[in-house]
C-alpha positions as CSV (number, residue, x, y, z in Angstrom):
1,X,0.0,0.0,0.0
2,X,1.5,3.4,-1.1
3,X,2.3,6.2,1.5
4,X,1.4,9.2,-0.1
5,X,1.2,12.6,1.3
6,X,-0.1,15.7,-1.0
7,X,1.9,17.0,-3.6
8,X,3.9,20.5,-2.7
9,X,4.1,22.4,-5.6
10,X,5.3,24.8,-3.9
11,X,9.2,23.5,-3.8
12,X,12.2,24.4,-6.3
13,X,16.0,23.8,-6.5
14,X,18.6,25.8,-4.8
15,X,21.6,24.0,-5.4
16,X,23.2,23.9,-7.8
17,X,24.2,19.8,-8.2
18,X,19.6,19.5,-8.5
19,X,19.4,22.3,-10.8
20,X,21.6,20.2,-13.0
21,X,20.2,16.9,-12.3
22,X,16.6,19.3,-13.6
23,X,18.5,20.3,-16.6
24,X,19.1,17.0,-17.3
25,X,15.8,15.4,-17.0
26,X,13.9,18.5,-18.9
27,X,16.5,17.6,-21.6
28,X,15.8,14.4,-21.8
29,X,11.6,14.7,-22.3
30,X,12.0,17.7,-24.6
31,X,14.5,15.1,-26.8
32,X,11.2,12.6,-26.0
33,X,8.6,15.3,-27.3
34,X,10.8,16.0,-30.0
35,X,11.3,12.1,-31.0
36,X,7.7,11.0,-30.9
37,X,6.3,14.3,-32.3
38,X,4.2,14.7,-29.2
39,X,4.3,19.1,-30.3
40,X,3.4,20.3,-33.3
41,X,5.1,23.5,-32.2
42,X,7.9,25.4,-30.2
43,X,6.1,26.3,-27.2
44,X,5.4,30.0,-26.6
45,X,8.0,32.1,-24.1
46,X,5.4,31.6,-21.0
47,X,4.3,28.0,-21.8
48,X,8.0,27.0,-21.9
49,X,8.6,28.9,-18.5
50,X,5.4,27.1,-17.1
51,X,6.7,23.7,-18.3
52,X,9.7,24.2,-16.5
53,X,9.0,24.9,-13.2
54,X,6.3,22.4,-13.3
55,X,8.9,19.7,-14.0
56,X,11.4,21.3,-11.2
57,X,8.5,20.9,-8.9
58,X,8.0,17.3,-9.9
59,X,11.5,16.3,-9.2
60,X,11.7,18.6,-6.3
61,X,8.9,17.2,-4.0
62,X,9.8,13.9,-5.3
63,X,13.5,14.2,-4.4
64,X,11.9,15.2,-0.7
65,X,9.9,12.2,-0.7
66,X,13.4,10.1,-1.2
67,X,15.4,12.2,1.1
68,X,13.1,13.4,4.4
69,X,12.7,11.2,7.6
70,X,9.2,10.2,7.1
71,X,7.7,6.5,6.0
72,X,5.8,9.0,2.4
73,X,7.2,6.8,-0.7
74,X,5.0,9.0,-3.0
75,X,2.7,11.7,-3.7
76,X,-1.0,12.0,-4.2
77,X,-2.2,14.9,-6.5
78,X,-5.3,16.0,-8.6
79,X,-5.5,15.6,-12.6
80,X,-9.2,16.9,-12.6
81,X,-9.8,19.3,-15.4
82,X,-11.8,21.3,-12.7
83,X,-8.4,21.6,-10.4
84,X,-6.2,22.2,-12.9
85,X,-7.8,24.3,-15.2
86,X,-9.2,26.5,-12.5
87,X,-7.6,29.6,-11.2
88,X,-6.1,30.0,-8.0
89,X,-3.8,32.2,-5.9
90,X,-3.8,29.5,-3.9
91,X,-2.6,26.7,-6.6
92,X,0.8,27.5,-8.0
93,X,2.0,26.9,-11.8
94,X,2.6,23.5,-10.9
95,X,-0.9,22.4,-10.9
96,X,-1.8,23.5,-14.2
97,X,-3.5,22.3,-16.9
98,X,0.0,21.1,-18.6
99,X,0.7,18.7,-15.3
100,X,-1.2,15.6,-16.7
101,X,0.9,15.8,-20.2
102,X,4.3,16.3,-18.5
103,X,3.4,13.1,-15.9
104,X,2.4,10.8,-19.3
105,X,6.0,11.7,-20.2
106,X,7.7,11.6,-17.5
107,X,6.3,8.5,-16.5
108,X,6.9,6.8,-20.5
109,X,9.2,3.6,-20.2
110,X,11.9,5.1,-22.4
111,X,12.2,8.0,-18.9
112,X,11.1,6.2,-15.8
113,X,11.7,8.7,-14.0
114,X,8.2,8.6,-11.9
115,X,5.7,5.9,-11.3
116,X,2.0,7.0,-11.8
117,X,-0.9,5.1,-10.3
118,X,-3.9,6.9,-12.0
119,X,-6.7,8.2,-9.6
120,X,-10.4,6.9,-10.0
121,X,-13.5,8.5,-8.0
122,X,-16.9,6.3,-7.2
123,X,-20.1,7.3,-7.5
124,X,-23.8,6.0,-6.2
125,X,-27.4,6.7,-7.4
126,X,-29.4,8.9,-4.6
127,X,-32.7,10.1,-4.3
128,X,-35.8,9.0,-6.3
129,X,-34.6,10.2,-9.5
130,X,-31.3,8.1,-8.9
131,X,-28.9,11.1,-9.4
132,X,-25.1,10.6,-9.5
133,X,-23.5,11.8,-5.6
134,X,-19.3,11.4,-5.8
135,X,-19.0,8.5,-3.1
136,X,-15.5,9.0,-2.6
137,X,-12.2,7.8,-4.5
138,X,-8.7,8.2,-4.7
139,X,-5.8,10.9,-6.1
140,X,-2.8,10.0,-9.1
141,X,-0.3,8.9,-7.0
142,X,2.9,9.5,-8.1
143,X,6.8,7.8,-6.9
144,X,10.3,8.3,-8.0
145,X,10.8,6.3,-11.1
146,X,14.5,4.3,-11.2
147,X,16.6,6.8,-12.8
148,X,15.3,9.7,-11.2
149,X,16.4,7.6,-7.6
150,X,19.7,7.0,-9.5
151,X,20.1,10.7,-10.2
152,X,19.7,11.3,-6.8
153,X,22.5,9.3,-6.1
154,X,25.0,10.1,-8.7
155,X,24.2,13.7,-8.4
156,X,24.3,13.9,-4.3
157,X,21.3,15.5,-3.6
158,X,20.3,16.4,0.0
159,X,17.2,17.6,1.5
160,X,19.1,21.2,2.1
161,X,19.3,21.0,-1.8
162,X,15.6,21.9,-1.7
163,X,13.9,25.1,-0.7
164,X,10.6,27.4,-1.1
165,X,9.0,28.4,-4.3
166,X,8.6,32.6,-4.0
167,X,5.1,32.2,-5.7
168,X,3.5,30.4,-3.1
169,X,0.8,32.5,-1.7
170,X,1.5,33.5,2.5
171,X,-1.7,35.3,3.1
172,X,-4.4,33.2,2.9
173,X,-7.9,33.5,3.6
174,X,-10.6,30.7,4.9
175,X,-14.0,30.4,4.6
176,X,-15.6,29.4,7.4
177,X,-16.0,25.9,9.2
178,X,-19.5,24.4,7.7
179,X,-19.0,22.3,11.1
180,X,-17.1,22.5,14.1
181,X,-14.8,19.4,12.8
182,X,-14.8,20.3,8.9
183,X,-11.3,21.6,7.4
184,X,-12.1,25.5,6.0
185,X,-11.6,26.1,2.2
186,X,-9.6,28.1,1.4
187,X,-11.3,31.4,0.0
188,X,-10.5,33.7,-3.1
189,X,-10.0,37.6,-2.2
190,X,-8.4,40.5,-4.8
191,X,-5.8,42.1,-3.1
192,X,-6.0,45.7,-2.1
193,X,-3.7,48.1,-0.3
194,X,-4.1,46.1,3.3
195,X,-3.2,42.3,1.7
196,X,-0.5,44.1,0.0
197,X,0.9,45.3,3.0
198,X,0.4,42.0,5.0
199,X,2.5,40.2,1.7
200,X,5.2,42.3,1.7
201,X,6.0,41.7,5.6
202,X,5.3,38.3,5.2
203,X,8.0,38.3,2.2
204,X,10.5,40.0,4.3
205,X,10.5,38.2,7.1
206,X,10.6,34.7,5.6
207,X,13.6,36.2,3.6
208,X,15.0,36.9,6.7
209,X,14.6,33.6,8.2
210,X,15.3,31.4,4.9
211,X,18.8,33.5,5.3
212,X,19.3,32.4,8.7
213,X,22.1,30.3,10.1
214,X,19.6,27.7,12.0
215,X,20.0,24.2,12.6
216,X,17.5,21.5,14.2
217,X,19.1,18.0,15.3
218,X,15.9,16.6,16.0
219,X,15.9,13.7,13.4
220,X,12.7,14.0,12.6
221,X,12.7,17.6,11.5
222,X,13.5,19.5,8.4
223,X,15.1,22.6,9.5
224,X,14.3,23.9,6.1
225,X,10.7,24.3,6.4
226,X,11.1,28.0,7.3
227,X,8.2,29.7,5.4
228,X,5.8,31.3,7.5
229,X,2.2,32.3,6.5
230,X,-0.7,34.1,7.9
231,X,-3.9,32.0,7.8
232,X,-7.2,34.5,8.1
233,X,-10.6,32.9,8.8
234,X,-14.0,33.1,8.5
235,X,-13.6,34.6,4.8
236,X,-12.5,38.0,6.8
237,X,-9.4,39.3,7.6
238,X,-10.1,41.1,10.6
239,X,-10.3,37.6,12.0
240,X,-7.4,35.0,12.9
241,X,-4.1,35.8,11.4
242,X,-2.2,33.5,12.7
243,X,1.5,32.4,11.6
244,X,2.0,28.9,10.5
245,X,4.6,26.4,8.2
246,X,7.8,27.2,10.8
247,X,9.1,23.4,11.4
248,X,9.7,24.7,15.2
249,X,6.1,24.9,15.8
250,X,4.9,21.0,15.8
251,X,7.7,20.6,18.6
252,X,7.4,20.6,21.8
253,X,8.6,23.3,24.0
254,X,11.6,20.9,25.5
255,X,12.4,19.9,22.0
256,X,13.0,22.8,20.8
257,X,15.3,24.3,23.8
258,X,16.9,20.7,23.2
259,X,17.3,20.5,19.4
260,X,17.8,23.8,17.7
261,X,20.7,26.3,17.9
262,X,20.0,30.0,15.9
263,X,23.9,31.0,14.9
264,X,25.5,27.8,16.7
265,X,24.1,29.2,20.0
266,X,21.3,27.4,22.6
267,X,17.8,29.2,22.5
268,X,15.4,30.8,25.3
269,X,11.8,30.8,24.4
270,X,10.0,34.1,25.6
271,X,6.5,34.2,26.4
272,X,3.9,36.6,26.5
273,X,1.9,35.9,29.6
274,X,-1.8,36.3,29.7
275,X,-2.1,37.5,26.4
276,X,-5.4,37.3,25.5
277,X,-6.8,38.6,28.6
278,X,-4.1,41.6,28.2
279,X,-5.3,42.6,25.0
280,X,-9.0,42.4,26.0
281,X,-8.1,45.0,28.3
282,X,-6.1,47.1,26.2
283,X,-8.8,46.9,23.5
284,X,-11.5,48.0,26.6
285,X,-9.5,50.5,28.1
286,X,-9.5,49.5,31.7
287,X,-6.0,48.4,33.8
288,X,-6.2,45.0,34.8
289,X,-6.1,43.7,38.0
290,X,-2.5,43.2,40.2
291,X,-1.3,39.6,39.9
292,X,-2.2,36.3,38.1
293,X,-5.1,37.3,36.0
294,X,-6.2,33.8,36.0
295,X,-5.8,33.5,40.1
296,X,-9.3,33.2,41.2
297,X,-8.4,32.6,44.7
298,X,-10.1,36.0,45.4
299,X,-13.5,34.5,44.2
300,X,-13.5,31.1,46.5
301,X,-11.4,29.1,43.8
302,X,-7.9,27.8,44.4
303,X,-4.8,29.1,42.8
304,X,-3.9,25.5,42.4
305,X,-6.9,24.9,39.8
306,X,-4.9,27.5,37.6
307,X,-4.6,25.0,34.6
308,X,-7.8,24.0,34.7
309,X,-9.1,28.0,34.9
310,X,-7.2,28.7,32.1
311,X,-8.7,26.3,29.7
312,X,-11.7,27.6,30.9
313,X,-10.9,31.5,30.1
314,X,-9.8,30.4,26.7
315,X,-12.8,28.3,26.0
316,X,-15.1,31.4,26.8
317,X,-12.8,33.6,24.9
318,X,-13.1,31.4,21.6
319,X,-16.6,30.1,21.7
320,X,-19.7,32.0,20.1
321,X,-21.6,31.3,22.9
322,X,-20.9,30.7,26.5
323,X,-20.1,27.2,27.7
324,X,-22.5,24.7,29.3
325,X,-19.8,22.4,30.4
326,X,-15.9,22.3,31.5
327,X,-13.9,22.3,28.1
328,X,-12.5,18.9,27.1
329,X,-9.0,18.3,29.2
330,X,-9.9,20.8,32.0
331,X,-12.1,18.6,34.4
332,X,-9.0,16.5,35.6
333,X,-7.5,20.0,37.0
334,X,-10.9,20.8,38.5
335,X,-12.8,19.0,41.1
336,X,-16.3,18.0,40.4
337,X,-17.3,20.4,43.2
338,X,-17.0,23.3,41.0
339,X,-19.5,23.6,38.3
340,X,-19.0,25.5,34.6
341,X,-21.7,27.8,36.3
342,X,-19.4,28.5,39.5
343,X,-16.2,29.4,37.3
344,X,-17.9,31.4,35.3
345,X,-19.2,33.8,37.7
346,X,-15.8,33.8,39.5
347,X,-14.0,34.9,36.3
348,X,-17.2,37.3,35.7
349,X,-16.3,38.7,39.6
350,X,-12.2,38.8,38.7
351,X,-12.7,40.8,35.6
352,X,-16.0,43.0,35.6
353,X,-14.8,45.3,33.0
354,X,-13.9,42.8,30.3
355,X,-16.6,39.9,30.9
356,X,-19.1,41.3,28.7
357,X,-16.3,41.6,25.3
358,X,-14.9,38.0,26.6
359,X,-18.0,36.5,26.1
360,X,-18.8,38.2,22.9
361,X,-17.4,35.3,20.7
362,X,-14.3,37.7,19.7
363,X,-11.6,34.7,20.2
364,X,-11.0,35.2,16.3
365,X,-10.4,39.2,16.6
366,X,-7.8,38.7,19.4
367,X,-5.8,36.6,17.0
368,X,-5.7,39.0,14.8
369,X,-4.3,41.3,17.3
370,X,-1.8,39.3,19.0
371,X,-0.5,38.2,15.4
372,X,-0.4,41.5,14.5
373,X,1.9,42.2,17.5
374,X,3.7,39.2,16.8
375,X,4.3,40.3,13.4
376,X,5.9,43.1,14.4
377,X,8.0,42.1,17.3
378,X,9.6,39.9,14.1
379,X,9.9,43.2,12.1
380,X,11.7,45.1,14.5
381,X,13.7,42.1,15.7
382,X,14.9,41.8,12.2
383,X,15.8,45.5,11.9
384,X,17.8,44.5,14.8
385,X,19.6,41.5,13.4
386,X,18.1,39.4,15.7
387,X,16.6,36.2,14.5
388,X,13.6,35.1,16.1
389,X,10.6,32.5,15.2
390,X,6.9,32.5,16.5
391,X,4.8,30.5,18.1
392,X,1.9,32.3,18.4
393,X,2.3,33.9,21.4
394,X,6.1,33.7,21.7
395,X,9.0,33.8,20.1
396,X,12.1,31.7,20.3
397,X,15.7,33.5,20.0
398,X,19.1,32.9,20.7
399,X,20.2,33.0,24.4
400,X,22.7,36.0,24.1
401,X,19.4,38.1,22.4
402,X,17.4,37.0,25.2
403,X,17.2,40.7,26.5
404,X,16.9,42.8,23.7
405,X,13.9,40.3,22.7
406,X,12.0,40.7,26.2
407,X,12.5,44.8,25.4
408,X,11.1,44.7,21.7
409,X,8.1,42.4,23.0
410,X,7.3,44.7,25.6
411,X,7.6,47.8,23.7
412,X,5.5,46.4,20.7
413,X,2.8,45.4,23.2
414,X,2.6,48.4,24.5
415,X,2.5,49.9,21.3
416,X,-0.2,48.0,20.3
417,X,-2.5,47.9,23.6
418,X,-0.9,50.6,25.9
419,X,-0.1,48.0,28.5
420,X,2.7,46.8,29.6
421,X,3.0,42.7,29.2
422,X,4.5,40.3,31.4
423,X,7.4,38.5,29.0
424,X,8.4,35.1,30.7
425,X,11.0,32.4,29.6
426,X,8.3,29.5,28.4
């Protein structure tokens, strides 16, 4: 049974030992076209272009397949005319309408140099006039061929050989969730002078980072999956914002102290503490209380139920309506004594001024904001020559920056929400 993960078109060479090996292969199935009269014609300046970097992504993700730590032997990816042929900022050149034609030839016994598996999709009669419903079905998968694996032996090819495509889009927008559990499409938008902006520090900071000396030991990572991107949601960007793609961020907080080094150095992690209930009060106006904003000790609940609390806060803070039950995980750090009802109106007794906007479903808004500050702590950071990756609501630097970090965090914040933060080692 194949292993296949999804096609990343989104990958080209940066070596130069695969840029030859790409040379070499596009060679070889322009001499195939050229042999079995498969053109009638040169193609134009932009189809050639197009053919091209849809062959160097081919043998790009394929050569990652090969060469990363995983148990993938292949890739799955759509031939539909209604994929290909359809426009999207979203897509990249790769999945074009040419990608089925360049596969065929690619894939021809005289090449070998990828393995196609052609997808299939099953359908059923429904309803009483026995209409066709898509029942489900399977991608093209697609594997290294022989001589592309010996290519990528004679020619030394590494997984640091392979980097980001600059067309991939890093501001993307979802629609929203048709339920709780569904994966959001992703939703078309025309740029105007706000996405522009939101691009161009988005390009700039991941050129920043794709320059950076860091390494990861952690064998299961690929330090080279670098590119960030701000995911929006709910088809609006005043919602969400988020930054996701860096390889740090699926590690845990000890792997991570453990495993990477930022300029051959150890790294602190730096945390904003509190954050979302911070901002809420920035964004109302008021000065929160002294202390542990999630210490309801004050209200007849123990300090010592503070995980538990917290899961509770956040659950309030990102739900459209307020809860009718503890949130999954937080019962074991609450006893049964206390209800959802009793934390509720301690946390509405703790923080009168903000209850009303924390229970307003706004969860999406104060992502937006706290990336947004994230954003920028990055910017100036890298104005600074200070290399730094996010993780939300932290940022992970080298030890000997440690200090000038914790100044630009608190700065920004304050910036931002005319408070000043609490910035913790995490």
């Amino acid at each position: 049974m194949n292993k296949a993960r999804a096609f990343n078109p989104f990958l080209r060479a940066k070596a130069d030992n695969l840029l030859q090996l790409i040379a070499e292969v596009q060679t070889q199935l322009e001499g195939y076209e050229a042999f079995h009269q498969t053109r009638k014609r040169v193609r134009r300046a932009a189809d050639q272009v197009t053919f091209e970097r849809t062959v160097e992504a081919i043998l790009c993700d394929l050569c990652a397949v090969v060469l990363e730590p995983t148990d993938h032997d292949s890739v799955h990816l759509p031939l539909s005319n209604k994929t290909l042929r359809t426009k999207s900022r979203y897509k990249g050149t790769a999945l074009g309408k040419t990608l089925p034609d360049i596969l065929k030839i690619m894939a021809a016994p005289e090449m070998d140099f990828v393995g196609v598996e052609r997808g299939h999709s099953t359908f059923k009669n429904v309803g009483e006039e026995l209409k066709l419903a898509f029942a489900g079905g399977q991608q093209t998968i697609v594997q290294p061929g022989s001589k592309l694996l010996s290519r990528i032996e004679r020619f030394g090819i590494t997984r640091d050989d392979i980097g980001p495509a600059p067309e991939e889009e890093v501001i993307i927008l979802r629609a929203p969730k048709h339920h709780p559990n569904s994966v959001a499409e992703f939703e078309e938008y025309e740029d105007d002078e706000a996405t522009l902006a939101l691009r161009d520090q988005m390009i700039a900071i991941n050129a920043w980072l794709e320059g950076a000396d860091i390494c990861c030991s952690h064998p299961d990572v690929n330090p080279a999956h670098r590119r960030l991107r701000r995911i929006f949601n709910n088809a609006d960007f005043a919602q969400g914002g988020r930054l996701f793609g860096g390889f740090w961020q699926k590690m845990s907080s000890d792997e991570r102290l453990e495993h990477i080094l930022i300029e051959d150095d150890c790294c602190v992690e730096l945390d904003y503490g509190q954050m979302s209930l911070m901002i809420l009060y920035g964004l109302t106006g008021h000065t929160p209380p002294e202390g542990d904003l999630y210490d309801l000790s004050g209200e007849g609940i123990p300090v010592t139920y503070r995980k538990g609390i917290k899961k509770v806060i956040q659950a309030v803070i990102n739900s459209p309506e307020l809860p009718r039950r503890l949130p999954k995980g937080s019962r074991k750090h609450i006893p049964s004594r206390y209800s959802i009802k009793d934390l509720l109106h301690a946390v509405e007794r703790k923080h009168p001024a903000i209850f009303p906007k924390m229970t307003s479903g706004i969860g999406m808004h104060l992502f937006r904001k706290e990336a947004d500050i994230l954003v920028d702590v990055l910017t100036v950071l890298k104005a600074k020559g200070v290399v730094a990756l996010p993780i939300h609501d932290a940022v992970i630097v080298m030890d000997e920056h440690q200090e000038v970090a914790r100044k630009v965090m608190i700065e920004v914040f304050k910036e931002h929400m005319g408070l000043t933060p609490q910035v913790t080692l995490g």
